[in-house]
Backbone as JSON, one array per atom type, in Angstrom:
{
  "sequence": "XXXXXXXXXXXXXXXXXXXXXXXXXXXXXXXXXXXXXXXXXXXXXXXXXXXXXXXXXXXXXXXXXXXXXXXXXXXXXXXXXXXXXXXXXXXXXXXXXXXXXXXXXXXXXXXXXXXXXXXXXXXXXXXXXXXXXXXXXXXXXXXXXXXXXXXXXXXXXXXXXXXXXXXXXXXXXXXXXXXXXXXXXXXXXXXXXXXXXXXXXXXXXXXXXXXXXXXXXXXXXXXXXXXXXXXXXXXXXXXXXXXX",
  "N": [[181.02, 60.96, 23.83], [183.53, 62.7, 25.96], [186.78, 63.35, 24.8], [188.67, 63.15, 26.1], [187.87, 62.02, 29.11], [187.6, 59.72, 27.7], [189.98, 58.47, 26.64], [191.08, 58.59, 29.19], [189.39, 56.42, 30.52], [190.19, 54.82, 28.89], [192.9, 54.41, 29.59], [193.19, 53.97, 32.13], [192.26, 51.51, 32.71], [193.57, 50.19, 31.45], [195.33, 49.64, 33.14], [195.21, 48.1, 35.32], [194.8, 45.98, 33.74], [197.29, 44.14, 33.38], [199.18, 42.21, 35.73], [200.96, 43.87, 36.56], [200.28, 46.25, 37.43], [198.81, 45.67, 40.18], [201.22, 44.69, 41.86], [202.56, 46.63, 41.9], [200.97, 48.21, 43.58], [200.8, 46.73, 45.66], [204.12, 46.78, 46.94], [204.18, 49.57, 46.73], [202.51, 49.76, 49.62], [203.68, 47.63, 51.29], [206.03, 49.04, 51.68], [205.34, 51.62, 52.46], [204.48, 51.04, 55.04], [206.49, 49.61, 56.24], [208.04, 51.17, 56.3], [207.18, 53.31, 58.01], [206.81, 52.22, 60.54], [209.08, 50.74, 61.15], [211.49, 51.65, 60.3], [210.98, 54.58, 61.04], [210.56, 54.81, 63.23], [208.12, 55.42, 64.45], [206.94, 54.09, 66.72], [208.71, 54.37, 68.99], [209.01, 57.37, 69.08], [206.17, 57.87, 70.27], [204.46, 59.88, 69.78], [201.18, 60.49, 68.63], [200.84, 60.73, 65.16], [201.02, 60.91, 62.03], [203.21, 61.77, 60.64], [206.21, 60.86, 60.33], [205.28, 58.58, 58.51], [204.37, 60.12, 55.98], [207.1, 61.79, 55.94], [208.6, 59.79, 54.47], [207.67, 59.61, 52.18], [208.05, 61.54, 49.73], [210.85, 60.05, 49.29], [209.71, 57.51, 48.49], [208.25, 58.19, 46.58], [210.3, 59.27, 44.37], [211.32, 56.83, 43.33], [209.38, 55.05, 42.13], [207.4, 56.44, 41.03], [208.31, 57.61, 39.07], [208.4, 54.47, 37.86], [205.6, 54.58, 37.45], [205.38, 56.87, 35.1], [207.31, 56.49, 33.1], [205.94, 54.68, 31.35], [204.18, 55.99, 30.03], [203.98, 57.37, 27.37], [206.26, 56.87, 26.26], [205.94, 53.79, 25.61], [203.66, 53.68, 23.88], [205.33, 55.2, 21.65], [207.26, 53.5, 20.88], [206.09, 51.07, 20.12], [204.34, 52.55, 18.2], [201.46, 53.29, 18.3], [201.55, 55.94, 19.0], [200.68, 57.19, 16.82], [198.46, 56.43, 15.73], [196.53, 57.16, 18.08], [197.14, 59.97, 17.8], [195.59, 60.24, 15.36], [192.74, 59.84, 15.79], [189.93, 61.61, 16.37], [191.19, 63.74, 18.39], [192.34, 66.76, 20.72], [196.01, 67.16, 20.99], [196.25, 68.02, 23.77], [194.13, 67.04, 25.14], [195.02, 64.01, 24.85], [197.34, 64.62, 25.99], [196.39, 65.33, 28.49], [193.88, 63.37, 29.09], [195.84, 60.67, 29.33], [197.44, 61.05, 31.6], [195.83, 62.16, 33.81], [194.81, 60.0, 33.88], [196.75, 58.05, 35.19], [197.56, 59.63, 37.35], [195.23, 59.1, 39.02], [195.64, 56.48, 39.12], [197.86, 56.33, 41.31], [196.5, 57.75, 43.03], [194.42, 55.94, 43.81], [196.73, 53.91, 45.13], [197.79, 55.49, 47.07], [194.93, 56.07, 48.64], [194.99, 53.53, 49.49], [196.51, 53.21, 51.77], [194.93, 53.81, 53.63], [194.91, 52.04, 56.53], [196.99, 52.79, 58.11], [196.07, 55.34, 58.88], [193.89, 54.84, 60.04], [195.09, 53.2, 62.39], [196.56, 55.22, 63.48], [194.89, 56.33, 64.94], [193.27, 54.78, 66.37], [195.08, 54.31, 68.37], [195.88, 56.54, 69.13], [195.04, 60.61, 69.54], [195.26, 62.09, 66.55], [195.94, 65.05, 65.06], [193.4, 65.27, 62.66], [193.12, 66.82, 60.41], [195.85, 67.76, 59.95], [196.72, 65.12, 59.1], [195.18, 65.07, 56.91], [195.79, 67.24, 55.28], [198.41, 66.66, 54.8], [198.15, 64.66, 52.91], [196.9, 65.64, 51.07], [198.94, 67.32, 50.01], [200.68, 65.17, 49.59], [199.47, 64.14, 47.59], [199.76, 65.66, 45.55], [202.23, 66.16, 45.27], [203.17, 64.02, 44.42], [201.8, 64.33, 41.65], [203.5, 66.18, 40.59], [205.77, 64.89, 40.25], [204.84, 62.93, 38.5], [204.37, 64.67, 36.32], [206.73, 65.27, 35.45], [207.82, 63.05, 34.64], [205.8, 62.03, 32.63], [206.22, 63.9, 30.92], [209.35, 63.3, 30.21], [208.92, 60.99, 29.3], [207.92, 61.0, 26.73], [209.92, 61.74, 25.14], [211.63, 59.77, 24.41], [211.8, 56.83, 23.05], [212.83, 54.14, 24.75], [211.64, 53.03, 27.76], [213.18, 52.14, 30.01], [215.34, 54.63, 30.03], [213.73, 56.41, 30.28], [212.77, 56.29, 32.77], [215.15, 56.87, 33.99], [216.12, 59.43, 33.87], [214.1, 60.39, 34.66], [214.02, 59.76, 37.37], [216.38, 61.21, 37.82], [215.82, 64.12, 37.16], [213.39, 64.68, 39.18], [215.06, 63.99, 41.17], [216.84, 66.19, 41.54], [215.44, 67.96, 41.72], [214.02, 67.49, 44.61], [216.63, 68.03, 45.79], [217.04, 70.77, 46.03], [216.33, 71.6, 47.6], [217.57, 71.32, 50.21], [219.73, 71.94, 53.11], [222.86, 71.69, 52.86], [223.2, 72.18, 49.83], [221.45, 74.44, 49.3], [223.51, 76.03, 50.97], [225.96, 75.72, 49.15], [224.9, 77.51, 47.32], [224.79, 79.68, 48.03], [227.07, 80.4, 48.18], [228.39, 81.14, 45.79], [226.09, 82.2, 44.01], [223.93, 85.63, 43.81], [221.79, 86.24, 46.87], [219.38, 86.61, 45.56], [218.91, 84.34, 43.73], [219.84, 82.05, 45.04], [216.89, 82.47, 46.52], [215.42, 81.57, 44.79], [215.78, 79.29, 43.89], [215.47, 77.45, 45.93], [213.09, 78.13, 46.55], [211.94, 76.17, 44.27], [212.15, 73.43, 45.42], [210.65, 70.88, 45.78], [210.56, 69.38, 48.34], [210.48, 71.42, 50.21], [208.15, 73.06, 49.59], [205.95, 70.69, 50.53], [206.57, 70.29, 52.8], [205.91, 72.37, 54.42], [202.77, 71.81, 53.74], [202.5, 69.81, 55.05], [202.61, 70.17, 57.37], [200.43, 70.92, 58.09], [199.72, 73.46, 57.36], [197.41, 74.97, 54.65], [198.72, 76.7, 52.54], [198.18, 78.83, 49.35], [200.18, 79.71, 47.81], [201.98, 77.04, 47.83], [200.28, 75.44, 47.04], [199.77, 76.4, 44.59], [202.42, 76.25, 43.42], [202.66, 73.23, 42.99], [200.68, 72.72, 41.5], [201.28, 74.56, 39.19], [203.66, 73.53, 38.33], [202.81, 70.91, 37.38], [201.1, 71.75, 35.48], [202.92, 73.05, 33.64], [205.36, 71.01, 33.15], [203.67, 68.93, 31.88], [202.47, 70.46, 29.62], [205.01, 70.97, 28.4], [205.2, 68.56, 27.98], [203.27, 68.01, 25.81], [204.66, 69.95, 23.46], [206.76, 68.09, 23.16], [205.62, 66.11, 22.32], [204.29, 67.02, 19.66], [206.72, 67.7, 18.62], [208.14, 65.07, 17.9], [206.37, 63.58, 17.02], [206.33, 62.94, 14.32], [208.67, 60.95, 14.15]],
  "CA": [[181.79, 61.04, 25.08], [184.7, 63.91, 26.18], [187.79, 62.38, 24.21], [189.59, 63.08, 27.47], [187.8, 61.23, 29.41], [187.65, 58.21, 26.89], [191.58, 58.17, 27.07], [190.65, 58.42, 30.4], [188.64, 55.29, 30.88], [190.97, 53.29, 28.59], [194.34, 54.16, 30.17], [193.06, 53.48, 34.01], [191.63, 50.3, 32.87], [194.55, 49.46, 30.99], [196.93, 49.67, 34.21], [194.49, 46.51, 36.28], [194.61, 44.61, 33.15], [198.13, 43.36, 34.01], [199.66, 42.29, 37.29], [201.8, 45.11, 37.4], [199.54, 47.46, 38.97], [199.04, 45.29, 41.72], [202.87, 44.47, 42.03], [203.06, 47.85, 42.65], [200.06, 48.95, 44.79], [201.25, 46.01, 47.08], [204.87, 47.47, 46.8], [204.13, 50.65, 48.19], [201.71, 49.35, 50.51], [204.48, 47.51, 52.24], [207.22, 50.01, 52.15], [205.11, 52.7, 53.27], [204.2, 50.79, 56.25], [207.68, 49.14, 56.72], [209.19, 52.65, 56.39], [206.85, 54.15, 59.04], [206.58, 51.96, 61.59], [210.41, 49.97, 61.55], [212.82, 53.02, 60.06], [210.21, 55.84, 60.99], [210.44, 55.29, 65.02], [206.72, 55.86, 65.04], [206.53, 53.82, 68.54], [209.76, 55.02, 69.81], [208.62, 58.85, 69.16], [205.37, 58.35, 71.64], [203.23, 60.96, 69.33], [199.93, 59.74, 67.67], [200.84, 61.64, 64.17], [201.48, 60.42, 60.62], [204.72, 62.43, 60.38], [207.19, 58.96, 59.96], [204.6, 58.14, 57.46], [204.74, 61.18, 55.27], [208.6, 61.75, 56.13], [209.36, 58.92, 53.7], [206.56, 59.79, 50.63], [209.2, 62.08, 48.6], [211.97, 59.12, 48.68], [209.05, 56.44, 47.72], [207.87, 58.72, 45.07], [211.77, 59.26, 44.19], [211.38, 55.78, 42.03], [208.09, 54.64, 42.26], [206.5, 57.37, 40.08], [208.69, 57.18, 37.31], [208.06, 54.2, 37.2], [204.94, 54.8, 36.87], [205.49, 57.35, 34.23], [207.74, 55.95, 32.26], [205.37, 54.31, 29.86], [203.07, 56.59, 29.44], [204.51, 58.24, 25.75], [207.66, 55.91, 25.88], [205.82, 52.55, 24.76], [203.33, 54.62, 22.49], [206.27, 55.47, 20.45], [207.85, 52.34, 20.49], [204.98, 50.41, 19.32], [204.06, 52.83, 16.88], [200.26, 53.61, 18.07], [201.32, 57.2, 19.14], [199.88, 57.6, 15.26], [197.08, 56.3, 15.77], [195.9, 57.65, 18.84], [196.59, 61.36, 17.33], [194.38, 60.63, 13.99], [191.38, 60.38, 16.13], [189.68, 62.73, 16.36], [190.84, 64.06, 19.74], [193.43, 66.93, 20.53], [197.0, 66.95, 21.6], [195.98, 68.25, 24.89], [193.34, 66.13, 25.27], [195.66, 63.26, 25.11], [198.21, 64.0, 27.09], [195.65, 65.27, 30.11], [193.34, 61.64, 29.56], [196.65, 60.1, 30.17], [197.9, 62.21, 32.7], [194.8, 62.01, 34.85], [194.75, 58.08, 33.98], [197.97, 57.72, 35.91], [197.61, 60.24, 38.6], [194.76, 58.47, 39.32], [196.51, 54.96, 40.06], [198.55, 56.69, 42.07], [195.92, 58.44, 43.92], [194.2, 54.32, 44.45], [197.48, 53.42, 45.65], [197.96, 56.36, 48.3], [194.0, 55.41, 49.35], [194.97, 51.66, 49.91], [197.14, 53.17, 52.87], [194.19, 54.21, 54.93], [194.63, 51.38, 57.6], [197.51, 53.34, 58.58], [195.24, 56.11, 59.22], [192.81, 54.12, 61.25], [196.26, 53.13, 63.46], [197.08, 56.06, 64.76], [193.64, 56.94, 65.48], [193.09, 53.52, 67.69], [196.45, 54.55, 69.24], [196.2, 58.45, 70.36], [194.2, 61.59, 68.97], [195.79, 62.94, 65.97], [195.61, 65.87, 64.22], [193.04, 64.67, 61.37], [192.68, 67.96, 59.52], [197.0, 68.11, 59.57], [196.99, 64.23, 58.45], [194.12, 65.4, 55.81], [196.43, 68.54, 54.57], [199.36, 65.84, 54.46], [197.77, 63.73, 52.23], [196.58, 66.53, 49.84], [200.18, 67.91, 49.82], [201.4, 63.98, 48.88], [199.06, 63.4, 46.32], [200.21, 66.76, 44.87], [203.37, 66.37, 44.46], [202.92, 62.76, 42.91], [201.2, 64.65, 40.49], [204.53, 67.01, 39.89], [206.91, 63.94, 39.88], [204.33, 62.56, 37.29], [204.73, 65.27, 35.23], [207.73, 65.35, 34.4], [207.86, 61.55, 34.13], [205.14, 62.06, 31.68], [207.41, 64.92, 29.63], [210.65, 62.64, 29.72], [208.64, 59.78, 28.89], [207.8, 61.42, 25.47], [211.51, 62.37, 24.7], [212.85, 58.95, 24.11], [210.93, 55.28, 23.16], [212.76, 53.42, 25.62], [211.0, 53.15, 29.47], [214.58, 52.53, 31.08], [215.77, 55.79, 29.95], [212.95, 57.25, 30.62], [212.99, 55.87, 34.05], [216.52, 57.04, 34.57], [216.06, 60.7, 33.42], [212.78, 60.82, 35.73], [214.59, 60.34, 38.61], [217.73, 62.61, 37.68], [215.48, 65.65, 37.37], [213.18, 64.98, 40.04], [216.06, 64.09, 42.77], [217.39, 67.39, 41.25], [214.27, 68.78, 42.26], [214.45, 67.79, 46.0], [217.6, 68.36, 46.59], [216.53, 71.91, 46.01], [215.54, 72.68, 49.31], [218.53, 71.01, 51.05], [220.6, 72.86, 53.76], [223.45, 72.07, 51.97], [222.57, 72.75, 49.0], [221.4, 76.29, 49.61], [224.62, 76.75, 51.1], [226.8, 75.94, 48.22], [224.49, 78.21, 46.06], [224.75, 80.81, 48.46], [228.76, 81.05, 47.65], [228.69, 81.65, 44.45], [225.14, 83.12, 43.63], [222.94, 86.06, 44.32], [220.73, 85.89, 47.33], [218.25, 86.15, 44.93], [219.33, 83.25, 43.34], [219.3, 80.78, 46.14], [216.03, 81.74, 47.09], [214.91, 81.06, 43.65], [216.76, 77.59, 44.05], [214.96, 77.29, 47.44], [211.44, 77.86, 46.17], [211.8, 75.21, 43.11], [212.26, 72.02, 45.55], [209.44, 69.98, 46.24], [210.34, 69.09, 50.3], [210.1, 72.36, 50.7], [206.3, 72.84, 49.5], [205.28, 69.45, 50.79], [206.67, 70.16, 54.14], [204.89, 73.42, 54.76], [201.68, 71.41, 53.88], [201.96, 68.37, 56.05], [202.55, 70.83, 58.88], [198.81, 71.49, 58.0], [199.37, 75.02, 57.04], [197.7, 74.99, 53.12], [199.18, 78.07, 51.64], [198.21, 79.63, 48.05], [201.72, 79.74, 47.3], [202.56, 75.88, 47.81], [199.52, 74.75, 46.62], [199.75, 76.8, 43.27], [203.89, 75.75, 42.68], [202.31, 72.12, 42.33], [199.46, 72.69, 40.1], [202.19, 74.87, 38.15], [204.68, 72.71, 37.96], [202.1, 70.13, 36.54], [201.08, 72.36, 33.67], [204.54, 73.77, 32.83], [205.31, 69.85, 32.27], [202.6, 68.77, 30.85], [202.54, 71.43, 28.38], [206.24, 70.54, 28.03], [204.77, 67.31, 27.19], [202.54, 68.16, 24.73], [205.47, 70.34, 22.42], [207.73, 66.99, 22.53], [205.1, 64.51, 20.95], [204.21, 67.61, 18.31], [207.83, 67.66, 17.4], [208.74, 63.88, 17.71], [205.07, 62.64, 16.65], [206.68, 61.83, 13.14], [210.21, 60.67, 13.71]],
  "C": [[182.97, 62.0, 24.88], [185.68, 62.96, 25.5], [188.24, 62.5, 25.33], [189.17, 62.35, 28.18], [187.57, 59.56, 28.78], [188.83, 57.66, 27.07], [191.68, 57.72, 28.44], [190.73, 57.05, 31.34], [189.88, 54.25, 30.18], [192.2, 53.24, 29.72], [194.29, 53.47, 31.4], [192.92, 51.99, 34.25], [192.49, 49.56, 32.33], [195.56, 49.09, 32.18], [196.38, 48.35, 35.08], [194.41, 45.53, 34.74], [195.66, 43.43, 33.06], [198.75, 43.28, 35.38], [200.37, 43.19, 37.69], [201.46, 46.29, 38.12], [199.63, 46.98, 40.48], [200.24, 44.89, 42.66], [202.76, 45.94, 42.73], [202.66, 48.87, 43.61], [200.85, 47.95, 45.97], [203.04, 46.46, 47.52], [205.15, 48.99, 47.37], [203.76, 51.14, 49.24], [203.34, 49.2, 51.6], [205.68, 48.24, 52.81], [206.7, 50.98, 52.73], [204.96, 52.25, 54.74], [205.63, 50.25, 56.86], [208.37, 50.77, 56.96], [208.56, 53.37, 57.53], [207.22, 53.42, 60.14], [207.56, 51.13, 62.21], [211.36, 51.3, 61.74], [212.19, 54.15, 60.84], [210.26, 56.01, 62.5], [209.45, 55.48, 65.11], [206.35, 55.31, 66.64], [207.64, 54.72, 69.12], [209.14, 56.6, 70.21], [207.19, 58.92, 70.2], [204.74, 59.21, 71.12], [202.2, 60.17, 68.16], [199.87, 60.87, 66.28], [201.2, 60.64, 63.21], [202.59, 60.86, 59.6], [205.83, 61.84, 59.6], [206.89, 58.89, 58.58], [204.78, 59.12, 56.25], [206.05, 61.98, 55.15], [209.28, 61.02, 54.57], [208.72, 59.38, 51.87], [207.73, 60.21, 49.38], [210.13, 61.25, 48.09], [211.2, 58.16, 47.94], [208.57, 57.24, 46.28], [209.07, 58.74, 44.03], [211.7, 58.28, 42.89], [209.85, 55.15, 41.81], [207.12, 55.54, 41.17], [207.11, 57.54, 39.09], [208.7, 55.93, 36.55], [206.86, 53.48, 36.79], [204.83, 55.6, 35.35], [206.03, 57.25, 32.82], [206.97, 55.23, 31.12], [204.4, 54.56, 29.15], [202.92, 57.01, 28.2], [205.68, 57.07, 25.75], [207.14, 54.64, 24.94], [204.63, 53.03, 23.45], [203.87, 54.68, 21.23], [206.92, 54.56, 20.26], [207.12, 51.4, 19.86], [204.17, 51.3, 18.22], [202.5, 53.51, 17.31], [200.02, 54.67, 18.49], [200.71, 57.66, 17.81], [198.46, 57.39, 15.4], [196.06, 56.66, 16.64], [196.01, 59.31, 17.88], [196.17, 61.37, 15.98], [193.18, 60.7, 14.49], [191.17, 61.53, 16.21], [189.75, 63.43, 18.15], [192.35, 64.88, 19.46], [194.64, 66.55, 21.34], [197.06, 66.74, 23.47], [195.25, 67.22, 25.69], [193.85, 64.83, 25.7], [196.25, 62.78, 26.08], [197.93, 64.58, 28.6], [195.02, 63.95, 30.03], [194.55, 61.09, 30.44], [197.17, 60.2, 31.29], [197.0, 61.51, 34.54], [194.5, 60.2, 35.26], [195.56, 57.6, 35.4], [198.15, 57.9, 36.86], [196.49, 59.29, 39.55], [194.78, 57.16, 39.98], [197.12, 55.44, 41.25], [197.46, 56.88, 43.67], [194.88, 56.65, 44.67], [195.1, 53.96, 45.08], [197.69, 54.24, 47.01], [196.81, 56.05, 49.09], [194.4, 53.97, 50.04], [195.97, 52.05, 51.37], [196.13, 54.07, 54.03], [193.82, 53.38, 56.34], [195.82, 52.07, 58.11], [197.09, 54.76, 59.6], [194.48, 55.97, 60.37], [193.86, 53.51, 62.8], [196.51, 53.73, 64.19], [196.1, 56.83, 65.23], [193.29, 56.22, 67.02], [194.25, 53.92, 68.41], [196.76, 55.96, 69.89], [194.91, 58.86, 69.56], [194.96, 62.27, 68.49], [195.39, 63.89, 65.17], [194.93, 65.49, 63.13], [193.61, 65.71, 60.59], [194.6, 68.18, 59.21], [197.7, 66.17, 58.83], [196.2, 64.28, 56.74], [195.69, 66.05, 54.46], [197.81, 67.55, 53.74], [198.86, 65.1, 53.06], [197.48, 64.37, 50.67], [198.08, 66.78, 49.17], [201.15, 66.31, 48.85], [200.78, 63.62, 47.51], [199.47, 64.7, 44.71], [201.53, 66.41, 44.13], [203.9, 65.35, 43.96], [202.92, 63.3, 41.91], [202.52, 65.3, 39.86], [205.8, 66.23, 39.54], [206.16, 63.3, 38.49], [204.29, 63.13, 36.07], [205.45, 65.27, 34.38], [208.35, 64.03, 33.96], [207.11, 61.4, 32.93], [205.77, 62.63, 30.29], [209.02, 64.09, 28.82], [210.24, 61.45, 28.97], [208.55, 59.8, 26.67], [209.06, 61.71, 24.84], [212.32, 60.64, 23.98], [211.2, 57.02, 24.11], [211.97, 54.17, 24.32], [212.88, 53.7, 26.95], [212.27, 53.13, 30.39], [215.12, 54.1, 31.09], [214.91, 56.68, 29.94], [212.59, 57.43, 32.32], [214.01, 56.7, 34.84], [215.89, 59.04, 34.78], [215.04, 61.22, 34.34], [213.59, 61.47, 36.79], [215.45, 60.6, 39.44], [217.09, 63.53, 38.44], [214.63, 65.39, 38.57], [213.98, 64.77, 41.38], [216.73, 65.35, 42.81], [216.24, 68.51, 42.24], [213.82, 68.82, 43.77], [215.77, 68.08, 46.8], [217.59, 69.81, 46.41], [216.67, 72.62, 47.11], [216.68, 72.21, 50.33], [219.68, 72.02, 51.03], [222.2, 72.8, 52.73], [223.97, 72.51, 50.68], [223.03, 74.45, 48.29], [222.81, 77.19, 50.12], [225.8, 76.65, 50.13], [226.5, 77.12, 47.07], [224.91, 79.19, 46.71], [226.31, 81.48, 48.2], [229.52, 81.21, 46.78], [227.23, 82.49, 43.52], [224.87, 84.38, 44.67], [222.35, 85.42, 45.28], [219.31, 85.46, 46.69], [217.93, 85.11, 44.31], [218.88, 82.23, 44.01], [218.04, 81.13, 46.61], [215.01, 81.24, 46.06], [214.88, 79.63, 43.53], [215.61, 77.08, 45.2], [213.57, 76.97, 47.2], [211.02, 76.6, 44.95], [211.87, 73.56, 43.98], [210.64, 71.71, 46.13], [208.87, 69.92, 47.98], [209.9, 70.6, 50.76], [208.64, 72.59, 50.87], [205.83, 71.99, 50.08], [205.58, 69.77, 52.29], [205.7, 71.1, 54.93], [203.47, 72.9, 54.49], [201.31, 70.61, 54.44], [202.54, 69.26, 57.37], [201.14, 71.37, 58.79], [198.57, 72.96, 57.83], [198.44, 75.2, 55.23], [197.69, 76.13, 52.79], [198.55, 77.87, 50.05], [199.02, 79.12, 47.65], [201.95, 78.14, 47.07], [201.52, 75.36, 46.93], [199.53, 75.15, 44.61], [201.34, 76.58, 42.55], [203.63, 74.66, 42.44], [201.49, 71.8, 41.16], [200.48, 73.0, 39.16], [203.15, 74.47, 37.25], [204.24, 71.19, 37.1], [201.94, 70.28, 35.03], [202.17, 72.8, 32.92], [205.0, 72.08, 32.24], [204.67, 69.35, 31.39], [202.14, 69.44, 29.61], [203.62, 71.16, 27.66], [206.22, 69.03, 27.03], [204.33, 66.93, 25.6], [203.4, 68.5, 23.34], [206.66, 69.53, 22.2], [206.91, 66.44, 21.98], [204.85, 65.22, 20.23], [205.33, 67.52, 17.8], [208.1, 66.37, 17.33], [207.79, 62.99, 17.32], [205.48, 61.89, 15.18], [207.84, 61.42, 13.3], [209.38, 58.94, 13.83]]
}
């Protein structure tokens, strides 16, 4: 069997073997739906869209995906069997994509489990599928780029709180990116070129341009990117911290 997918198979199967998966599928079950359809104004607004719904994704991902991530390399190294996973015979890479994909994967079960939301605003108007579709691609994306670097910090340090924390420093760093104010503090002390450098690195930005159902090249390839630039990142912390 692929060592990658062996890691694969264990990690996914490791996450339903305690209650905390389901703690946390039911967890963002209810907030996604509490957040659309109390905070989100979805009746008030009078449009059959999933807007509300995908409005909130970036703040639930915000904590929710680190801490997922958080124990992906963190308890590894605290228990010691980051050794023993890299004497098999499987490589670095190998590793920390099985895991990777393990994780994204929950995620990507947990974002499915909100398809009665879907079926809601279908029974209730005629919405854009193909721009609730694009949405959905664009959310499970940039899971994947909050997972990343949850995955990278996770490796930096054996304990999950501070791996937790550090998650979601850099990725709140990472949406506040794209915010108006923001951009305007950069703009009064940088280069133009600068801020739009700043501009292109946040997340809302990409994610928004794809749940308006446009899928660009461009957005779609700053998520993949931003996957592998971590994840690679990943890989050259457990080579240097694999023996401490």
């Amino acid at each position: 069997m692929n060592p990658t997918l062996a890691i694969y198979k264990r990690e996914l199967k490791s996450y339903f073997a305690t209650p905390l998966a389901y703690i946390f599928i039911v967890i963002f079950l209810a907030l996604s739906k509490a957040l659309t359809f109390y905070l989100g104004g979805f009746y008030e607004r009078g449009q059959a869209d999933l807007q509300p719904f995908f409005n909130f994704h970036p703040w639930l991902y915000l904590f929710l995906i680190p801490a997922v991530g958080m124990r992906l390399w963190s308890e590894e190294r605290k228990s010691g069997t980051i050794e023993l996973l890299l004497t098999l015979p499987v490589t670095m890479w190998q590793a920390v994509l099985g895991k990777f994909l393990a994780a994204w994967s929950f995620i990507a079960i947990a974002l499915a489990g909100t398809f009665p939301i879907w079926i809601t605003v279908n029974y209730l108007g005629n919405p854009d599928n193909g721009v609730i579709l694009a949405s959905y691609l664009g959310s499970l994306l940039m899971a994947g780029a909050f997972l990343a670097i949850g995955a990278c910090l996770s490796a930096c340090t054996r304990n999950q709180v501070i791996a937790f924390i550090l998650t979601v420093v850099v990725c709140f760093l990472m949406l506040l990116a794209g915010f108006p104010l923001v951009l305007d503090l950069a703009s009064s002390v940088l280069p133009q070129f600068l801020v739009d450098a700043i501009s292109q690195l946040s997340f809302l930005t990409h994610f928004a341009a794809i749940a308006k159902g446009v899928i660009d090249l461009r957005d779609l390839l700053f998520f993949l990117l931003t996957i592998g630039f971590w994840l690679y990142a990943c890989a050259v912390v457990i080579d240097l911290k694999k023996a401490d």
